[in-house]
Wavefront OBJ file of the C-alpha trace (Angstrom):
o trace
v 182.303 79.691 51.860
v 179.336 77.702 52.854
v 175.725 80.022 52.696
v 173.240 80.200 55.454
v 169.696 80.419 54.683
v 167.664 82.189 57.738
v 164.634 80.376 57.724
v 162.915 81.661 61.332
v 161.607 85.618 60.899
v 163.330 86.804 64.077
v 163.922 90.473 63.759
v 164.248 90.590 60.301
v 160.571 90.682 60.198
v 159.247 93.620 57.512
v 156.783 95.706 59.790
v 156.057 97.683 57.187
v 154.150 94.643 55.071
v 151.787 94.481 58.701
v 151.113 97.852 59.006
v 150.072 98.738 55.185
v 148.009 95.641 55.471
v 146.169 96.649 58.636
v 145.686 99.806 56.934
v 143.923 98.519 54.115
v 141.574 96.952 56.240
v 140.841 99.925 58.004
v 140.176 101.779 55.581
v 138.023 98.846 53.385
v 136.164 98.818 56.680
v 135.773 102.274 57.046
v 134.683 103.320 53.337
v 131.428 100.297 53.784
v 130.857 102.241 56.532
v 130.718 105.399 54.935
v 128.194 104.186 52.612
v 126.002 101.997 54.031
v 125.265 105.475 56.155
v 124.534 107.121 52.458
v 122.064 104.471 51.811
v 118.507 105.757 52.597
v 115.988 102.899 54.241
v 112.569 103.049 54.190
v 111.077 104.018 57.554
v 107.466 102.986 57.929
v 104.830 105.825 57.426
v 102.043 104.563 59.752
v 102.737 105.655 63.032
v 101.880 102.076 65.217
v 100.053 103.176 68.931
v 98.716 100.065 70.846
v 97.025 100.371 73.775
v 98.086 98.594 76.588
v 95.340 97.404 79.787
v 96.064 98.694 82.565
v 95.513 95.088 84.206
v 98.511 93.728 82.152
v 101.309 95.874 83.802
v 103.510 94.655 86.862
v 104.511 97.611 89.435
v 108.756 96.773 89.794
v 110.118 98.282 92.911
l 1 2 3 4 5 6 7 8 9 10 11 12 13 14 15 16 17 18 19 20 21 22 23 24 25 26 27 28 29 30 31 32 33 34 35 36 37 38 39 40 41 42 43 44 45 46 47 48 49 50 51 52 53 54 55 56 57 58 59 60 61
C-alpha cells in the first residue's frame, strides 16, 4: 500500500481555525475601543470667540 500525502487544502480546510481567529480580532479590536472611550482628555477651558470682518466673507449662492 503506497500513502498519499494531500498537500493542496481543498475542502479539508478547518473553518473553525478562521473563524476563532477573526473572532479574536474582533474582539482585541473591540475591547481598545472600549477603553480608549474610558479615557478622559482634557478639553480646553478657555472658550476661543474670534471675530470675523464682515469685509472678509464671500456670499455663495
Amino acid at each position: 500500500m503506497q500513502f498519499y500525502k494531500k498537500t493542496s487544502i481543498g475542502r479539508s480546510f478547518n473553518y473553525t481555525r478562521l473563524i476563532v481567529k477573526i473572532l479574536l480580532v474582533i474582539l482585541i479590536i473591540s475591547i481598545l475601543i472600549f477603553f480608549l472611550g474610558k479615557i478622559n482628555f482634557p478639553a480646553p477651558n478657555k472658550l476661543i470667540k474670534q471675530e470675523i470682518p464682515r469685509e472678509n466673507l464671500k456670499i455663495v449662492k
